[in-house]
C-alpha positions as CSV (number, residue, x, y, z in Angstrom):
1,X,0.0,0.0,0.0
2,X,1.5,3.2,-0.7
3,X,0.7,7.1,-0.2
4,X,-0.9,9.8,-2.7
5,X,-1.2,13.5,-1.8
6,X,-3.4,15.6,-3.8
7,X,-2.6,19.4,-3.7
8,X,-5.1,22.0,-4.9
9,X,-6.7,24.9,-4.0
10,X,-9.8,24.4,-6.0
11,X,-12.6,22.2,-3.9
12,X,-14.4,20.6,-6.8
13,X,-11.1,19.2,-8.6
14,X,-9.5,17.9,-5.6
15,X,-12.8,16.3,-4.3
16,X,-13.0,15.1,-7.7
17,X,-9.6,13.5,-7.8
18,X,-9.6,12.0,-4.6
19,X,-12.8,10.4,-5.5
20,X,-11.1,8.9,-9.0
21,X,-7.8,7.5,-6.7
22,X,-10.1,6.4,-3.4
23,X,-12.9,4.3,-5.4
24,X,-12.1,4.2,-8.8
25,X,-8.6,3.4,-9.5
26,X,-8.5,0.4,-8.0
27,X,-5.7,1.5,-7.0
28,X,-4.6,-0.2,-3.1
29,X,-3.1,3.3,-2.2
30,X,-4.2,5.8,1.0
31,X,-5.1,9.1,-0.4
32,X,-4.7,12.2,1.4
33,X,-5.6,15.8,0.3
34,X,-4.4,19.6,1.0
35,X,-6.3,22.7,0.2
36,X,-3.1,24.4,-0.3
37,X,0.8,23.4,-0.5
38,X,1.4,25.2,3.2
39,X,-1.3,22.7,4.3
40,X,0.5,19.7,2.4
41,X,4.0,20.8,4.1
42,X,2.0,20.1,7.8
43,X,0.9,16.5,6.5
44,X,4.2,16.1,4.8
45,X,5.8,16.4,8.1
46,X,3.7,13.8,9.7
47,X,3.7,11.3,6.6
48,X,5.7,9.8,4.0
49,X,4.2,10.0,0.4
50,X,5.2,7.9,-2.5
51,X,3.4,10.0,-4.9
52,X,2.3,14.0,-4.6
53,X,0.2,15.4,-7.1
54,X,0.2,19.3,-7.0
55,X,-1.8,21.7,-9.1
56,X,0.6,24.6,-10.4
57,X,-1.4,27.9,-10.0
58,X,-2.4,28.1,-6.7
59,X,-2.5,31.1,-4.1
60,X,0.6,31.8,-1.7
61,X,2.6,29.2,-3.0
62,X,2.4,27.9,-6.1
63,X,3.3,24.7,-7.5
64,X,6.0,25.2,-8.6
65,X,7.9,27.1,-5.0
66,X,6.0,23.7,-3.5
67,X,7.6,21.7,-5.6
68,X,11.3,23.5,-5.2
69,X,10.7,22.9,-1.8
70,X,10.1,19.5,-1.3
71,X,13.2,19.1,-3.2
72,X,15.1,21.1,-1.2
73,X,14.3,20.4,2.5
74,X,12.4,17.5,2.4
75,X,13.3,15.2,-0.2
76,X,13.1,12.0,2.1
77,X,9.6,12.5,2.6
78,X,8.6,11.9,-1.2
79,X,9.4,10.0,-3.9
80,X,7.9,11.2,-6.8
81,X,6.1,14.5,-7.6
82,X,3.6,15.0,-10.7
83,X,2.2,19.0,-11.7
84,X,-1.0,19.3,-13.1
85,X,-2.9,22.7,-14.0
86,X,-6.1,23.3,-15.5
């Protein structure tokens, strides 16, 4: 069993996606979900994720500054990251 994080801002596309990776996927993965990538740097210093999925335009921090930093500080609490933007 492994460990996605979902990062987005927007409700309806995060509720949405953890939906399609919870129930539809079939997928034998926990899925966790931030409303924005401060509140995914919280969870990612509780949990290790083998996945995180972050949207690129968001408020505060974007994406991208998430992204930078996950490399930077905490690059053994991830293993892969993917970007997506509407």
């Amino acid at each position: 069993m492994g460990n996605l994080l979902i990062v987005d801002d927007e409700p309806d596309i995060l509720e949405s996606l953890e939906e399609m990776f919870k129930y539809e996927s079939g997928l034998d993965i926990d899925v966790y979900v931030a409303k924005s990538a401060t509140n995914a740097v919280r969870l990612l210093e509780k949990i290790k994720f083998d996945v995180v999925m972050t949207d690129i335009k968001m408020p505060g921090m974007n994406g991208i500054e998430f992204g930078k930093k996950l490399r930077n500080e905490m690059e053994e609490k991830w293993t892969q990251i993917v970007f997506f933007t509407a």
